[in-house]
PyMOL Python script that loads the backbone (N, CA, C, O; Angstrom):
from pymol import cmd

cmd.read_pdbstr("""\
ATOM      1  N   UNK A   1     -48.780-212.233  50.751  1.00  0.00           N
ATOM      2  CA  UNK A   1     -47.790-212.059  51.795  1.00  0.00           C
ATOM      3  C   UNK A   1     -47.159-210.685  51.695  1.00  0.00           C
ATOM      4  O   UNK A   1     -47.005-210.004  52.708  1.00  0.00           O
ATOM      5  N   UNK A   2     -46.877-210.362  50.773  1.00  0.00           N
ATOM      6  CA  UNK A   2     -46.539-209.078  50.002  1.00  0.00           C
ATOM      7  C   UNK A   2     -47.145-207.757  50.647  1.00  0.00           C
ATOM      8  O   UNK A   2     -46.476-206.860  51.161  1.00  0.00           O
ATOM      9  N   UNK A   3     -48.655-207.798  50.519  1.00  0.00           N
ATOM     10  CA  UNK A   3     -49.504-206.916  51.155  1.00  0.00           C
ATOM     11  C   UNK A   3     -49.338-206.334  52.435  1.00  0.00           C
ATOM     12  O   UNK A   3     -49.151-205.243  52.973  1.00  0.00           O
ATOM     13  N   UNK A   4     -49.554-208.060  52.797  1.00  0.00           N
ATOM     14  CA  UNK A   4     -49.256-208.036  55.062  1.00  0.00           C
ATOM     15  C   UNK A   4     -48.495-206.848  55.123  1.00  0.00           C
ATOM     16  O   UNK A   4     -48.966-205.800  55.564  1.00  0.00           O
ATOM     17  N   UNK A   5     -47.138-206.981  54.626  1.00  0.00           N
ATOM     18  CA  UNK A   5     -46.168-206.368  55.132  1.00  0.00           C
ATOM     19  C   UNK A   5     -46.028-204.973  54.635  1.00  0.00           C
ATOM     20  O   UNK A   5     -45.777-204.111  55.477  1.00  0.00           O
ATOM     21  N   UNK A   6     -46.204-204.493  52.909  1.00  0.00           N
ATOM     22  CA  UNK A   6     -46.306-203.159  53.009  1.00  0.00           C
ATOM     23  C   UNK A   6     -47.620-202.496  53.799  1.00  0.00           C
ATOM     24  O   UNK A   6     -47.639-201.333  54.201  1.00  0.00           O
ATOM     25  N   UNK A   7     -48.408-203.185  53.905  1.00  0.00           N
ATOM     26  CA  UNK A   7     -49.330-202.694  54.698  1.00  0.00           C
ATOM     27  C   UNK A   7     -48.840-202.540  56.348  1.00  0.00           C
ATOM     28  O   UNK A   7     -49.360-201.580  56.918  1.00  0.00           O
ATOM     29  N   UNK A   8     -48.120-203.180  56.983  1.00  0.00           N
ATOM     30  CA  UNK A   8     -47.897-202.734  57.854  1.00  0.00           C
ATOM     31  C   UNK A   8     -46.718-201.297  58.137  1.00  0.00           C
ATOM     32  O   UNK A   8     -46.469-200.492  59.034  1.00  0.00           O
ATOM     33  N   UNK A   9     -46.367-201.538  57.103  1.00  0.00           N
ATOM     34  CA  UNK A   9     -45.208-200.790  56.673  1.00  0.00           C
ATOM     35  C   UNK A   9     -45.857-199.244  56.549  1.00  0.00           C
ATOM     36  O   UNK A   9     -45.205-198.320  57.035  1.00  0.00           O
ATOM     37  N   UNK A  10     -47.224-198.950  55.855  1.00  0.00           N
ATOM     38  CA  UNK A  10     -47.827-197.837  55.894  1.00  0.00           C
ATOM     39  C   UNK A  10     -47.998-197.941  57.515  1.00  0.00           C
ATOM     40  O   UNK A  10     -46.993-197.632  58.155  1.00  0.00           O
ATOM     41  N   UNK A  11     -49.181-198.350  58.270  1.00  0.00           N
ATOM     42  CA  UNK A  11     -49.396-198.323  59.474  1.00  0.00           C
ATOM     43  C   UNK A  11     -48.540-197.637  60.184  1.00  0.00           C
ATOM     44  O   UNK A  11     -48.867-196.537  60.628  1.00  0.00           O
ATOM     45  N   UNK A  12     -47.097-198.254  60.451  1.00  0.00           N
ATOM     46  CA  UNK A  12     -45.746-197.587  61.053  1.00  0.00           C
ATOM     47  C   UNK A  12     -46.006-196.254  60.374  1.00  0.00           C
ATOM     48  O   UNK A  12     -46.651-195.325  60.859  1.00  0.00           O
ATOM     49  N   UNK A  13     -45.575-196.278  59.508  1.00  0.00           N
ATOM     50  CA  UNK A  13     -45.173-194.739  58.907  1.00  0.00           C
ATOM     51  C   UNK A  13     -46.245-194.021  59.303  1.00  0.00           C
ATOM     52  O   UNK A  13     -45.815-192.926  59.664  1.00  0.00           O
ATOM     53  N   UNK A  14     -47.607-194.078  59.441  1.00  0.00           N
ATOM     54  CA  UNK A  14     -48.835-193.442  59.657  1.00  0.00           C
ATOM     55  C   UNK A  14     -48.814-192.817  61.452  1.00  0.00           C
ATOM     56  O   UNK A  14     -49.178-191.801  62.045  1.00  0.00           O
ATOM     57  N   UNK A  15     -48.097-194.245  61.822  1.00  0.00           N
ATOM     58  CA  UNK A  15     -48.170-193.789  63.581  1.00  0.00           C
ATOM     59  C   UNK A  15     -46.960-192.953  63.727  1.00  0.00           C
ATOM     60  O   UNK A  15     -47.027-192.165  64.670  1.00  0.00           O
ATOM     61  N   UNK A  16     -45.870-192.925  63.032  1.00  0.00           N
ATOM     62  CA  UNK A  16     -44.594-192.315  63.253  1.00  0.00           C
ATOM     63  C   UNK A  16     -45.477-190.739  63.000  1.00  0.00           C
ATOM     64  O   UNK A  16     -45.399-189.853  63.852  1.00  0.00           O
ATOM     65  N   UNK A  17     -46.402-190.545  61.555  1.00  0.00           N
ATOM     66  CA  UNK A  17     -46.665-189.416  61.499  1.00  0.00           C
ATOM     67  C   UNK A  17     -47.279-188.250  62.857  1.00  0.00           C
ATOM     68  O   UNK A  17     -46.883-187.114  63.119  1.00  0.00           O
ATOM     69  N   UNK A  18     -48.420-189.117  63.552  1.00  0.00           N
ATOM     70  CA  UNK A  18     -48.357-188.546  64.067  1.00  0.00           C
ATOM     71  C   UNK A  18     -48.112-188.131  65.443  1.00  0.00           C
ATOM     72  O   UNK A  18     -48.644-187.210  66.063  1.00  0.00           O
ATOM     73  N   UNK A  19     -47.135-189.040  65.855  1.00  0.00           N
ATOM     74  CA  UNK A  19     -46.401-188.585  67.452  1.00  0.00           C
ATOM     75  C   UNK A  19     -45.268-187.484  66.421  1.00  0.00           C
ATOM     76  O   UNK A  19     -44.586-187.568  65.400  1.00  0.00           O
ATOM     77  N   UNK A  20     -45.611-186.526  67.423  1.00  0.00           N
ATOM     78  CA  UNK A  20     -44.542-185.128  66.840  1.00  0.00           C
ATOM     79  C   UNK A  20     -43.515-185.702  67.524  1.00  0.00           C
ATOM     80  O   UNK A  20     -43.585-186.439  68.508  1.00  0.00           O
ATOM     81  N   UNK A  21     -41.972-185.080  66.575  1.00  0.00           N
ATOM     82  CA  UNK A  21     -40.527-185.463  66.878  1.00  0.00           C
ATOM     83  C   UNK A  21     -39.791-184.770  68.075  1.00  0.00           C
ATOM     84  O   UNK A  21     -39.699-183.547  68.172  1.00  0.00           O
ATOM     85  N   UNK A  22     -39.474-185.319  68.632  1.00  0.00           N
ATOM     86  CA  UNK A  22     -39.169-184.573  69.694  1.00  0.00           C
ATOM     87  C   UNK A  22     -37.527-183.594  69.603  1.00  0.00           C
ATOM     88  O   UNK A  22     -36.472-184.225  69.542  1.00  0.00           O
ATOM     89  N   UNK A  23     -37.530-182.640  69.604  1.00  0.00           N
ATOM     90  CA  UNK A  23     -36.461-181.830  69.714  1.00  0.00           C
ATOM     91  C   UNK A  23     -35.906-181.816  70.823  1.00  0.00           C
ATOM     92  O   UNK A  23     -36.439-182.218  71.858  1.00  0.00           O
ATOM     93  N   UNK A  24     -34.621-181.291  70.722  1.00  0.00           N
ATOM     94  CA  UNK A  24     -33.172-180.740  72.055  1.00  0.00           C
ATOM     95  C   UNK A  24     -33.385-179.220  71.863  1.00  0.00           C
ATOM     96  O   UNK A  24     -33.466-178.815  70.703  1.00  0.00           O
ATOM     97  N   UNK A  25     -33.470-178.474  72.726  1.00  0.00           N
ATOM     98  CA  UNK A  25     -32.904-177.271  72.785  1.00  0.00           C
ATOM     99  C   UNK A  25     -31.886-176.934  71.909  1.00  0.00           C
ATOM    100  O   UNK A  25     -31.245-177.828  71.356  1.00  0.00           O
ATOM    101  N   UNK A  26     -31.571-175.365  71.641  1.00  0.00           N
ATOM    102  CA  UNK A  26     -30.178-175.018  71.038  1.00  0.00           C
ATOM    103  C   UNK A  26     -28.945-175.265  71.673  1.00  0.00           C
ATOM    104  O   UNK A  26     -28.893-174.950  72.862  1.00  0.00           O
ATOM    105  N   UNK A  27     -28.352-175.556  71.368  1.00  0.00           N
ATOM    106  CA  UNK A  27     -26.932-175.803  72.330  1.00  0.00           C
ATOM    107  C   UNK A  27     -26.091-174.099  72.169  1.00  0.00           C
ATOM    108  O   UNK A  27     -25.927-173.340  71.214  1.00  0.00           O
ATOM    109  N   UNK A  28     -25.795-174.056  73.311  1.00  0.00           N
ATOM    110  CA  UNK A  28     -25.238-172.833  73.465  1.00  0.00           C
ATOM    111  C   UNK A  28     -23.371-172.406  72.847  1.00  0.00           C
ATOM    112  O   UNK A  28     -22.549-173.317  72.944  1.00  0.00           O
ATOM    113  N   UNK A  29     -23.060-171.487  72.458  1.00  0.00           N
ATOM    114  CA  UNK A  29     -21.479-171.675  72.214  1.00  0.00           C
ATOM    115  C   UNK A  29     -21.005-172.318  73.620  1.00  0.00           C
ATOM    116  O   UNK A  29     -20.126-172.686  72.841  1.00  0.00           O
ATOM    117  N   UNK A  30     -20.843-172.585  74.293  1.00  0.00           N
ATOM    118  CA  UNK A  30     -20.217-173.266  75.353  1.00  0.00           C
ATOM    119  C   UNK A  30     -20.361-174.415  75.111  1.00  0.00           C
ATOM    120  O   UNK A  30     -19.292-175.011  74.980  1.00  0.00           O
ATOM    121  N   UNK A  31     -21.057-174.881  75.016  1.00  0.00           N
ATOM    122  CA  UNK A  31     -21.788-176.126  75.136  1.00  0.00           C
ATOM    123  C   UNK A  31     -21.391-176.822  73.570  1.00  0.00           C
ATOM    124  O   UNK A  31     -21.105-178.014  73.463  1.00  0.00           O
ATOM    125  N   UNK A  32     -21.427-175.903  72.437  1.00  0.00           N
ATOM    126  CA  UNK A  32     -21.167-176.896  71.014  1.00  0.00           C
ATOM    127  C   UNK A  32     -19.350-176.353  71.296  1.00  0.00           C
ATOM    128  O   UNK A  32     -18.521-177.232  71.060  1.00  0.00           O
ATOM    129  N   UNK A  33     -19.033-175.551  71.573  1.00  0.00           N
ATOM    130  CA  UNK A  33     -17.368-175.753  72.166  1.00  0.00           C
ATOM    131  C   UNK A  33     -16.699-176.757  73.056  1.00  0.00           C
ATOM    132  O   UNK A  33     -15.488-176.959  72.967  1.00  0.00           O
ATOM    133  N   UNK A  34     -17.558-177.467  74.020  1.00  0.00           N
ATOM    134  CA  UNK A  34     -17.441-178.567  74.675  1.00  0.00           C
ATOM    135  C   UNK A  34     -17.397-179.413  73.553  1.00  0.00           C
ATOM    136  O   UNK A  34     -16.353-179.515  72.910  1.00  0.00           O
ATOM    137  N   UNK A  35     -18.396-180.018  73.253  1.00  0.00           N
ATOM    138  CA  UNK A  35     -18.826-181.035  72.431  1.00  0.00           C
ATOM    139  C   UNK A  35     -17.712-181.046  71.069  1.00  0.00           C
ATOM    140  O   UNK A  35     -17.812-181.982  70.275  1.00  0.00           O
ATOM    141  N   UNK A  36     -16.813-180.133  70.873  1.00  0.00           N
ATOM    142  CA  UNK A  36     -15.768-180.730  69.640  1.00  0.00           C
ATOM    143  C   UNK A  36     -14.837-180.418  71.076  1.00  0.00           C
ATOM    144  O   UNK A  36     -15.208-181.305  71.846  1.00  0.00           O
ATOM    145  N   UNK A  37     -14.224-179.916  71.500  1.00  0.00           N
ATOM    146  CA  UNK A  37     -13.276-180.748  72.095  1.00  0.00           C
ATOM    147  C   UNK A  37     -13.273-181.872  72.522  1.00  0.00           C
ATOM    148  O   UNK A  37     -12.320-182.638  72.381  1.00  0.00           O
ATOM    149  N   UNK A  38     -14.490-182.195  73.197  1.00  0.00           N
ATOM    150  CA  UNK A  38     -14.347-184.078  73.588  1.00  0.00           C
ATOM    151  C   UNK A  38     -14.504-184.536  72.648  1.00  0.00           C
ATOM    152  O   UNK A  38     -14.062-185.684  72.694  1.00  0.00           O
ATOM    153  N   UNK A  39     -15.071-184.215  71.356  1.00  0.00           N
ATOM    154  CA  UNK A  39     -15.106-185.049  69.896  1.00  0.00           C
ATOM    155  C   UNK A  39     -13.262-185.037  69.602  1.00  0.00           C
ATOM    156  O   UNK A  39     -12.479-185.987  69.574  1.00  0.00           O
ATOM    157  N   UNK A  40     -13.051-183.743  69.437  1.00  0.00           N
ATOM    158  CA  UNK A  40     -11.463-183.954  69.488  1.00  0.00           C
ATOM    159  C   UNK A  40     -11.006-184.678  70.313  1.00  0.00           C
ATOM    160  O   UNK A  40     -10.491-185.669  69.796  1.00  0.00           O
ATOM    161  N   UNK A  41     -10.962-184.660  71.087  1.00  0.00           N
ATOM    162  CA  UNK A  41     -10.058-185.640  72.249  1.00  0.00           C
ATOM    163  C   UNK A  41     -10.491-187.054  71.953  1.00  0.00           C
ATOM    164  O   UNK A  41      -9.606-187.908  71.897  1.00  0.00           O
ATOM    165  N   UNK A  42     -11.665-187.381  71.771  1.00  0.00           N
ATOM    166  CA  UNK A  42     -12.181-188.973  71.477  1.00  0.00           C
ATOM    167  C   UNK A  42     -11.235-189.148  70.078  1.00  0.00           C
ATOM    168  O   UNK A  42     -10.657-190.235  70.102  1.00  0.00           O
ATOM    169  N   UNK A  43     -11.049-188.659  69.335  1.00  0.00           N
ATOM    170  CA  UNK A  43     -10.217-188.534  67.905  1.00  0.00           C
ATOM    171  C   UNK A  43      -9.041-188.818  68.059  1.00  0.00           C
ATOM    172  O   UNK A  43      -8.610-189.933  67.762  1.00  0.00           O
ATOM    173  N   UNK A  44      -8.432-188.041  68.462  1.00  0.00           N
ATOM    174  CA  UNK A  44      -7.247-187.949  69.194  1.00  0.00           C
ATOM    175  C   UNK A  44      -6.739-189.526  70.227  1.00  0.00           C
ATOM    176  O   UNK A  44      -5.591-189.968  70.284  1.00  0.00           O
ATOM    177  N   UNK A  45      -8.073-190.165  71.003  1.00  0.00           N
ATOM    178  CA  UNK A  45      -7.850-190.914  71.587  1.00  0.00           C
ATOM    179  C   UNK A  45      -7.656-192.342  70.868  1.00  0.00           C
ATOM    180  O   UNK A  45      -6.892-193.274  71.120  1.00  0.00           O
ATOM    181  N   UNK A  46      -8.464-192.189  70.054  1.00  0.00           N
ATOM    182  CA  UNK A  46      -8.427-193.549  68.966  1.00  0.00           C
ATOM    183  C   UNK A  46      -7.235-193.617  67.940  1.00  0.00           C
ATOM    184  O   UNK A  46      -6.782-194.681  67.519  1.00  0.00           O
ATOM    185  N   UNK A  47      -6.727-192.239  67.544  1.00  0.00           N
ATOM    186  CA  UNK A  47      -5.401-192.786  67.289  1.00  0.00           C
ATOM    187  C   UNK A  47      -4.241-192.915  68.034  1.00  0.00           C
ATOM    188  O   UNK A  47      -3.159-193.391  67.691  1.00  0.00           O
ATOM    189  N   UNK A  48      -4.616-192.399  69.178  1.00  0.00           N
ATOM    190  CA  UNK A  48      -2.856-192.935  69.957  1.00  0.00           C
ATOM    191  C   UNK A  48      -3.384-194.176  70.590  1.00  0.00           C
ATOM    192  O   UNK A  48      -2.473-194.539  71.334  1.00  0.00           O
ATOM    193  N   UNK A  49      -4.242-194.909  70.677  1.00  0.00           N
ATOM    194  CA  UNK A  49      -4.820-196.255  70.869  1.00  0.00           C
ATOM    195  C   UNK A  49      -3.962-197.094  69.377  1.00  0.00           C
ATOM    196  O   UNK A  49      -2.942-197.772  69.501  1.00  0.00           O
ATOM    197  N   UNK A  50      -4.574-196.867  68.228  1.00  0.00           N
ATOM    198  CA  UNK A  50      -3.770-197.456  67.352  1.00  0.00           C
ATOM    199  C   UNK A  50      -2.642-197.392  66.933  1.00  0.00           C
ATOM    200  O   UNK A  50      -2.317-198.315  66.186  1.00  0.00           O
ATOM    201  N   UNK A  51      -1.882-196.607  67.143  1.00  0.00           N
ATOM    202  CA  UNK A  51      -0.936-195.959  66.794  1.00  0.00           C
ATOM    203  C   UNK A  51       0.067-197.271  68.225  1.00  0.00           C
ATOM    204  O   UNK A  51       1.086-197.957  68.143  1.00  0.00           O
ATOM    205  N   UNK A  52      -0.790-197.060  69.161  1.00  0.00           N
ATOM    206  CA  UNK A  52       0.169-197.873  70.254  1.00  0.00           C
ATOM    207  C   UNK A  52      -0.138-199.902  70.211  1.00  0.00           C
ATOM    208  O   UNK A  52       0.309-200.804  70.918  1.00  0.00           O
ATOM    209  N   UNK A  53      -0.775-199.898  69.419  1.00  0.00           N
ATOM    210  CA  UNK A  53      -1.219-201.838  68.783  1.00  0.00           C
ATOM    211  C   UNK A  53      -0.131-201.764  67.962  1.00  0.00           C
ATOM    212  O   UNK A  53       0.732-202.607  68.206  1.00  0.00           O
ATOM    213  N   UNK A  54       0.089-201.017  67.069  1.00  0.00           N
ATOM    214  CA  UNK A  54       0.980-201.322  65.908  1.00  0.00           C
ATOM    215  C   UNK A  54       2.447-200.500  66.337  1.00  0.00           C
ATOM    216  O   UNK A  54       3.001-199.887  65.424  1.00  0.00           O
ATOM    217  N   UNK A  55       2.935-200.484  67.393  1.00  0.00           N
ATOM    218  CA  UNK A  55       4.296-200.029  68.284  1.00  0.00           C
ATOM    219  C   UNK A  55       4.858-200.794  68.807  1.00  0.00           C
ATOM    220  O   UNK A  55       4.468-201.339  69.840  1.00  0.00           O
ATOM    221  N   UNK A  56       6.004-201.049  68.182  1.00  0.00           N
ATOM    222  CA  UNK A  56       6.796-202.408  68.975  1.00  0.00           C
ATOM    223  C   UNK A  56       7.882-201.737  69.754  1.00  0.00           C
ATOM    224  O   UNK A  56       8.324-202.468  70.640  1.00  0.00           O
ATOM    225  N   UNK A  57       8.423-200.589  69.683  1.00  0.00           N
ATOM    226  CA  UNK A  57       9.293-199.502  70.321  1.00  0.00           C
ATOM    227  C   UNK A  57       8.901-199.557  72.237  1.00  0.00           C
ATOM    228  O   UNK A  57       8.279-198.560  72.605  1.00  0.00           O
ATOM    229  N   UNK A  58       9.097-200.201  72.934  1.00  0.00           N
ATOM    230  CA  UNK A  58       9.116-199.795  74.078  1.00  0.00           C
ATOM    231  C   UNK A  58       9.331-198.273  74.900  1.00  0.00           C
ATOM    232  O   UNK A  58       8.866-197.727  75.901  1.00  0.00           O
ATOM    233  N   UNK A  59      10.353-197.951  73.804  1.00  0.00           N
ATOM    234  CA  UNK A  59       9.787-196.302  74.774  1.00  0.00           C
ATOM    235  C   UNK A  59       9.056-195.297  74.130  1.00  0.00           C
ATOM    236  O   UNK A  59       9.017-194.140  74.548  1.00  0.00           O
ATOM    237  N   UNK A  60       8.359-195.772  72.933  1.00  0.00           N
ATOM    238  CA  UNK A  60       7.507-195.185  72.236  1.00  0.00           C
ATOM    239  C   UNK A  60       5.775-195.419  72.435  1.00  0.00           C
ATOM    240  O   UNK A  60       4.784-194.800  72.049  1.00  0.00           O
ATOM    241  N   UNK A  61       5.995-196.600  73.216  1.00  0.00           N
ATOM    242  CA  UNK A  61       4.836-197.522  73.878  1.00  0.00           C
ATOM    243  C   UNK A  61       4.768-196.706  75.139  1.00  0.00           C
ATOM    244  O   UNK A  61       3.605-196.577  75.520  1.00  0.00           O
ATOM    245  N   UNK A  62       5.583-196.167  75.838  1.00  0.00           N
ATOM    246  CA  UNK A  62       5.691-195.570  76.738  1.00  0.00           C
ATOM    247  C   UNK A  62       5.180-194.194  76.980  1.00  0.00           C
ATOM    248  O   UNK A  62       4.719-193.511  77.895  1.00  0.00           O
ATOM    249  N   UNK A  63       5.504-194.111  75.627  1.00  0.00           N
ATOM    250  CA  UNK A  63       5.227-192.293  75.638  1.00  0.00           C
ATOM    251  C   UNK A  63       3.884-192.155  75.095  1.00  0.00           C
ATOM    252  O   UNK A  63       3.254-191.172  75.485  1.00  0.00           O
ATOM    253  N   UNK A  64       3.210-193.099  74.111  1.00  0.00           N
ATOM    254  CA  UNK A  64       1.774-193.204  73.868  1.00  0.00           C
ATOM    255  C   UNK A  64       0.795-193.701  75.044  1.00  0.00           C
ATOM    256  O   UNK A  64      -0.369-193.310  75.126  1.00  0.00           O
ATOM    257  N   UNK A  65       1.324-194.511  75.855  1.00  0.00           N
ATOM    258  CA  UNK A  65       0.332-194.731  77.104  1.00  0.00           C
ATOM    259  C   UNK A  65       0.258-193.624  77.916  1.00  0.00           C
ATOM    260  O   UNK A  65      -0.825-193.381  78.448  1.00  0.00           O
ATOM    261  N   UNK A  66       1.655-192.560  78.207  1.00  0.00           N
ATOM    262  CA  UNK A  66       1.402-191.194  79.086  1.00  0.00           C
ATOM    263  C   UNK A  66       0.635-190.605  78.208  1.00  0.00           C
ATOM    264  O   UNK A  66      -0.158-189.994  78.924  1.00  0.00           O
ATOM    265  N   UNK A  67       0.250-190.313  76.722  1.00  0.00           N
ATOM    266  CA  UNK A  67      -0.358-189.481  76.163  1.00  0.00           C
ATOM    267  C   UNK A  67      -2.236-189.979  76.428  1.00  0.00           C
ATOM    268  O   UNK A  67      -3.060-189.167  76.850  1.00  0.00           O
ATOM    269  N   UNK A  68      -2.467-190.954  76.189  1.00  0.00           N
ATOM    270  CA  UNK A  68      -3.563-191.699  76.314  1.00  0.00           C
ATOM    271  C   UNK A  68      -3.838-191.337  77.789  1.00  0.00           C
ATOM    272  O   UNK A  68      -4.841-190.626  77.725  1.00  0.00           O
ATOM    273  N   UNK A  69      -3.528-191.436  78.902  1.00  0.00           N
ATOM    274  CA  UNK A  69      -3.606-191.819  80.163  1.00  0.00           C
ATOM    275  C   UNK A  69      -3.840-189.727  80.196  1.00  0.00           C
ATOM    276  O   UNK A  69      -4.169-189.361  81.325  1.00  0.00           O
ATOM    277  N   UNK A  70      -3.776-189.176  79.716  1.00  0.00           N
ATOM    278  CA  UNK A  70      -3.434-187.618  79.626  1.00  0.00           C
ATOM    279  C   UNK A  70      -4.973-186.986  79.419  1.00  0.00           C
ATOM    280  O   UNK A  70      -5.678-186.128  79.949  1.00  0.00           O
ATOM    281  N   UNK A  71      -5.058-188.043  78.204  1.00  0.00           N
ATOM    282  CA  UNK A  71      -6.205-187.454  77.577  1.00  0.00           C
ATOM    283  C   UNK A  71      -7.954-188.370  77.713  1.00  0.00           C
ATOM    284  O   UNK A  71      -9.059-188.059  77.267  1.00  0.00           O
ATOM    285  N   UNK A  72      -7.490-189.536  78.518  1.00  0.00           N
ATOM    286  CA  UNK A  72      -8.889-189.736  79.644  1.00  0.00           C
ATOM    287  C   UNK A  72      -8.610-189.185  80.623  1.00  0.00           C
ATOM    288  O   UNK A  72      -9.696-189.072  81.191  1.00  0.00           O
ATOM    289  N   UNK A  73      -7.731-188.661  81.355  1.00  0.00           N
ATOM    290  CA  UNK A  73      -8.015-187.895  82.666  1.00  0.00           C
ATOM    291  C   UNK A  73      -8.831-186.514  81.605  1.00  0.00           C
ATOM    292  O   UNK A  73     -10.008-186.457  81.958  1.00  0.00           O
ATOM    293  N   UNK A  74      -8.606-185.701  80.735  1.00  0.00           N
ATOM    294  CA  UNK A  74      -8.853-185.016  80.164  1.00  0.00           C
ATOM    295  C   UNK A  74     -10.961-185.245  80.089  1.00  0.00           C
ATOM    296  O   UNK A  74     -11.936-184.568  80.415  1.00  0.00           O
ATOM    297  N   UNK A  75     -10.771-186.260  79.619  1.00  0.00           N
ATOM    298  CA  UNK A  75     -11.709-186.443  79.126  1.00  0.00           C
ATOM    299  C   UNK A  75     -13.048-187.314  80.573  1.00  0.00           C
ATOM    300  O   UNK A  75     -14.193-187.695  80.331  1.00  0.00           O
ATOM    301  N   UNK A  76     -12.570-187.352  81.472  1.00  0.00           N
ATOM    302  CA  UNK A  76     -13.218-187.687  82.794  1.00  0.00           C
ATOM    303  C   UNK A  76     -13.233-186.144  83.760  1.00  0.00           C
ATOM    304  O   UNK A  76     -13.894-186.100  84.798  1.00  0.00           O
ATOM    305  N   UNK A  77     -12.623-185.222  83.388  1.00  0.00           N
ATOM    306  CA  UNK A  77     -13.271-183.828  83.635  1.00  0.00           C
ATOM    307  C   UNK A  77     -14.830-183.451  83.577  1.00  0.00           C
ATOM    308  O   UNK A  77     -15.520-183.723  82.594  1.00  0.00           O
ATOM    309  N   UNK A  78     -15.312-182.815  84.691  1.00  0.00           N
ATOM    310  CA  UNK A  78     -16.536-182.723  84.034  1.00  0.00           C
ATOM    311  C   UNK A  78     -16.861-181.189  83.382  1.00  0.00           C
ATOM    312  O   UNK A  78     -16.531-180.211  84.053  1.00  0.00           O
ATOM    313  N   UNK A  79     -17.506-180.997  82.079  1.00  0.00           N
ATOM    314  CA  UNK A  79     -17.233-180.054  81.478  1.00  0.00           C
ATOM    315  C   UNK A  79     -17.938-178.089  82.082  1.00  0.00           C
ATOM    316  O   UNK A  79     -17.633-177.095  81.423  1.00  0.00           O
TER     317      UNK A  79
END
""", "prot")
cmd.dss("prot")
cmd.show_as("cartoon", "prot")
cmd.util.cbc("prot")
cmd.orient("prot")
């Protein structure tokens, strides 16, 4: 039973060898400058998400939903 399976296990690895991997282009400074600001902003978004579960402050709840609500309009821009 043993066999079956590393043996198939080569097979895979044998067919993975040879379909070549497919690459992306270089990303341009614009383009890897995009990509950490919306990484920032997604960052950014997940903690004023938590930050507003664990807020029992009503006008602090307040001021984390304008910040959130700030930073998906932010982030529904197209880049």
């Amino acid at each position: 039973m043993a066999r079956g399976f590393d043996s198939k296990s080569v097979e895979s690895q044998q067919a993975d060898k040879e379909t070549p991997p497919t690459r992306q282009p270089p990303m341009t400074d614009e383009q890897r400058d995009a990509l950490r600001k919306r990484e920032g902003l997604e960052s950014s978004l997940r903690g004023l998400a938590a930050e507003l579960a664990k807020s029992t402050s009503e006008r602090r709840r307040a001021d984390l939903a304008k910040s959130i609500a700030h930073i998906e309009a932010e982030l529904k821009k197209p880049d």
